[in-house]
N, C-alpha and C positions, 0 to 999 in steps of 0.2 A: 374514572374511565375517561374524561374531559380530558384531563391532564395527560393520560397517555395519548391522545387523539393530538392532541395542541404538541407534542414532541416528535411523535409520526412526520407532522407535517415541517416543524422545526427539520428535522434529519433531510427530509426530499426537499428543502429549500437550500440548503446545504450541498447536498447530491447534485443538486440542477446549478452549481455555479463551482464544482471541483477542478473546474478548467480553465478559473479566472479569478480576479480576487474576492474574496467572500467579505461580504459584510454581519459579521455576528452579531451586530445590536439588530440587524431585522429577524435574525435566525430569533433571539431574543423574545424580541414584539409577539413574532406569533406567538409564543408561552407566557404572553404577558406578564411578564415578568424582568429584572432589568439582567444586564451581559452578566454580572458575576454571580446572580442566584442562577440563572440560567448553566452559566457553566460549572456552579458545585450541585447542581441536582441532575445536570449529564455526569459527571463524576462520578457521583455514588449508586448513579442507575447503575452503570454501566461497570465500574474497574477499569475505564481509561478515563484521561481528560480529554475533554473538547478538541485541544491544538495535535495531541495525538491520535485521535479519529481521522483528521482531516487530513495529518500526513500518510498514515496508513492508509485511507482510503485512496489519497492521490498516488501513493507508490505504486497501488492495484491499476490503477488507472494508467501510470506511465510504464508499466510491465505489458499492459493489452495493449499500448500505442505502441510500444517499441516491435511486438509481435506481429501486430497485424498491419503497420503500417510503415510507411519510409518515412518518418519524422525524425528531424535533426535534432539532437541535445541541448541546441541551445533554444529551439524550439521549445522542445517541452518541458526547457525551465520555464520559459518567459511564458507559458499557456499556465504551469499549475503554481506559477506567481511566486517562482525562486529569484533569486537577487543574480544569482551566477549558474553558470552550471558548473562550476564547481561543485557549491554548496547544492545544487540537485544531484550532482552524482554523491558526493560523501552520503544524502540522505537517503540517497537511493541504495548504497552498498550496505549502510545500516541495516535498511528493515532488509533486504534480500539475499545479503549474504556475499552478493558479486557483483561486479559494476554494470551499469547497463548494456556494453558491448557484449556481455556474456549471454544475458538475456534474448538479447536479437539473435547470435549464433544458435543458443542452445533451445529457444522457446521455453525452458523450464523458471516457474519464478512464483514468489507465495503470494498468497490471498488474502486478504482481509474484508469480509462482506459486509456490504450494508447493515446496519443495526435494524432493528428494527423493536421497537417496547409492546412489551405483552405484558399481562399480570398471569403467575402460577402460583397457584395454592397449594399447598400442601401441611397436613393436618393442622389446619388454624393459622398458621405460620406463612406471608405473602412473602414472595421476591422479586425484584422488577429482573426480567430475562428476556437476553439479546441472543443473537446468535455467537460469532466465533469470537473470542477473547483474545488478544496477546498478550496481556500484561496483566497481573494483579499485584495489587499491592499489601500487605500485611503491617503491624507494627514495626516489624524487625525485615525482613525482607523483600524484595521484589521479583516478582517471579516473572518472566520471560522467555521469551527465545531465545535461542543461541545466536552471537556471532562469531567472528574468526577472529576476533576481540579479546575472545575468552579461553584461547587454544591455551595459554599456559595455568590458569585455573583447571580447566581438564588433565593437565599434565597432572597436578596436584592430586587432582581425586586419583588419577590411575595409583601414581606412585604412592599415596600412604596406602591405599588399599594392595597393594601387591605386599606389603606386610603384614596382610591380617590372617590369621590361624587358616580363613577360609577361603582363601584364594582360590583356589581349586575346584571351590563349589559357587563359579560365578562364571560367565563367559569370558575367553581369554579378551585381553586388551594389548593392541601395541604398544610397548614404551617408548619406544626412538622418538624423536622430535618430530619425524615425516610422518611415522605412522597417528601421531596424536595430530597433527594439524588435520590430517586427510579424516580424520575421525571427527574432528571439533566440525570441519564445511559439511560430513552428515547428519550433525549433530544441526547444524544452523537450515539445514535445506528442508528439516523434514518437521510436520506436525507434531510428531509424537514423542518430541523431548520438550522438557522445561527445564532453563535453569533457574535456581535459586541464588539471588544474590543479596549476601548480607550489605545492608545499606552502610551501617558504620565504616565499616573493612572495604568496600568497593571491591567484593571480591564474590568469585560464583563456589559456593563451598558443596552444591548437594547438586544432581540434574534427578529428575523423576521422570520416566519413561509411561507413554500411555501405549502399551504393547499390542492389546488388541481388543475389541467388544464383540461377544458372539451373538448368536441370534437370541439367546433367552436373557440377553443384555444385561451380561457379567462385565465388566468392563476390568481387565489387568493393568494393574498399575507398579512398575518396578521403580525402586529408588539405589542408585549408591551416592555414599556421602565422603565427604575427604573426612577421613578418620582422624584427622589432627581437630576435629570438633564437634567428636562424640559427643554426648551427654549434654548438650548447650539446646537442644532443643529444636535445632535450625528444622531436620528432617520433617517430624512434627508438625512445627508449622507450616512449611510448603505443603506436606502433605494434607494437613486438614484445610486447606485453600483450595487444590485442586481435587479431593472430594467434595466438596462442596461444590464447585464445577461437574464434576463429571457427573454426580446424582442431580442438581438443577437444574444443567445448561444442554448435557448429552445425552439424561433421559435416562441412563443405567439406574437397574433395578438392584443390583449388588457389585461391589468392588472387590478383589481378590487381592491378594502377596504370595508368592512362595519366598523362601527362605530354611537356610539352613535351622534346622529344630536347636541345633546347641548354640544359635550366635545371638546370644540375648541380647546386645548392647543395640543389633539389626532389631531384633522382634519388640522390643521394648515401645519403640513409637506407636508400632502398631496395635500393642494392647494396649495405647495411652487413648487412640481413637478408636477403641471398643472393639478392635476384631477379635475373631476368636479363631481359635483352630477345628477345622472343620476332617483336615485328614492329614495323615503322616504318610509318608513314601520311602524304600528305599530307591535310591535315582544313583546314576553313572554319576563320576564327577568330571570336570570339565577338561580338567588335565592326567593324562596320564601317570602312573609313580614312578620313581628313579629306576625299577623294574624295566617299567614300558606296561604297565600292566595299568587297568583302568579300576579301578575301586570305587565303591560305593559310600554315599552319605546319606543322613536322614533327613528329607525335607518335608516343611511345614507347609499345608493350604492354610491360609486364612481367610475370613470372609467379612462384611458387614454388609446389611441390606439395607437401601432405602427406607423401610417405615424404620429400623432399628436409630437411622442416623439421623431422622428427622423430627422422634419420639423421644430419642434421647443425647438429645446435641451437646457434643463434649466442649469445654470451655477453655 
């Protein structure tokens, strides 16, 4: 508990200097301990590194200064200790998706909050937990947020999957090149997408959708993947990353999928991380038939609950 106490204070020594250059060998001192054990046990606390915290944190910080204040860019380079503002805007368009003039017009821009270490238990099994996440890292992929970076990876997923038997039975997608970018900046503005991006490939092959969590804190999580790399696993892994998220970070007591009942190659991850089918539906499909007439298909609920996924953790 020391050791969380001595990081507590590491992070608000940090907090209290976001506006100026930091010095991390004192962030360090407090955890006595030296800068780079310092920075691989923020590391593995957390799912960011150290230099990614601080930018994340500082983008939050120049999104509220840009909002609520008349502060010039090159201003608030030279406060959260950029070289140019140049290199503050390109970092700024990174984590937010739009340059910071857009920000001042629109007020609208993402968060990343303070950390803060706690210890949770759960059956025997500790995890050190922060609050909101943006990045996790896996063997094979890194899962993230969107940017407008990734608009032609998005073209990808749409167009293999607009060849799959099931098209039909998934929400329509634009394919034009306009409608995929305008899709990719809602994809980058909002919480509730992740992409997966294979590290080797530099490429985003899967995004996972966190759709909604209700009061008896089911939390729905949807995935499509570029079908040109079915069977490799990728889905899988993202997904068994961000449940593990959503049951120790969000608090959800059970995680959901629908999907169509006959698209095994869909369903397959899902019984690889233990769901199970909990009920069948006949449901409308998405698109009408060459009729004009609207047909139905069979879909699947699946489900996994919290003690199931932490009683019998898939590997």
């Amino acid at each position: 508990m020391q050791w969380i106490e001595q990081m507590n204070k590491a992070i608000g020594y940090i907090e209290s200097h976001l506006k100026e250059k930091i010095d991390y060998e004192a962030a360090a001192k407090i955890c006595l301990c030296s800068l780079s054990k310092f920075q691989q046990a923020f590391h593995l606390s957390t799912g960011v590194t150290l230099s990614e915290y601080v930018r994340y944190r500082r983008m939050t910080v120049a999104a509220s200064e840009l909002v609520n204040t008349d502060v010039r860019i090159i201003d608030l380079a030279n406060m959260l200790d950029y070289d140019s503002p140049e290199a503050f805007t390109r970092a700024y368009q990174m984590f937010h998706g739009v340059p910071p003039t857009i920000t001042r017009k629109t007020k609208v821009y993402e968060e990343f909050d303070k950390i803060v270490f706690q210890m949770q238990v759960y059956g025997g099994k500790s995890k050190m937990g922060t609050n909101k996440i943006l990045r996790i890292e896996t063997e094979r992929l890194i899962i993230r947020k969107f940017t407008m970076a990734d608009w032609e990876d998005v073209k990808g997923i749409v167009h293999t999957n607009m060849k799959s038997p099931f098209v039909d039975c998934d929400i329509i997608w634009r394919s034009d090149e306009e409608g995929i970018k305008k899709q990719t900046l809602k994809l980058s503005k909002s919480q509730m997408y992740w992409a997966a991006e294979v590290k080797e490939l530099h490429k985003v092959v899967c995004f996972i959708c966190f759709n909604f969590m209700d009061d008896e804190k089911t939390l729905d999580i949807g995935h499509i993947i570029n079908t040109d790399y079915l069977g490799l696993d990728y889905e899988y892994e993202a997904l068994k990353a961000l449940y593990n998220y959503g049951f120790l970070q969000l608090g959800a007591d059970r995680i959901q999928a629908t999907w169509a009942s006959q698209y095994e190659e869909k369903l397959e991850p899902l019984y690889k991380l233990g769901m199970r089918i909990v009920e069948n539906e006949m449901v409308d499909k998405f698109r009408a038939d060459p009729d004009g007439k609207i047909s139905k298909f069979e879909r699947s609920r699946l489900i996994i609950t919290k003690r199931d996924w932490i009683t019998n953790p898939v590997t």
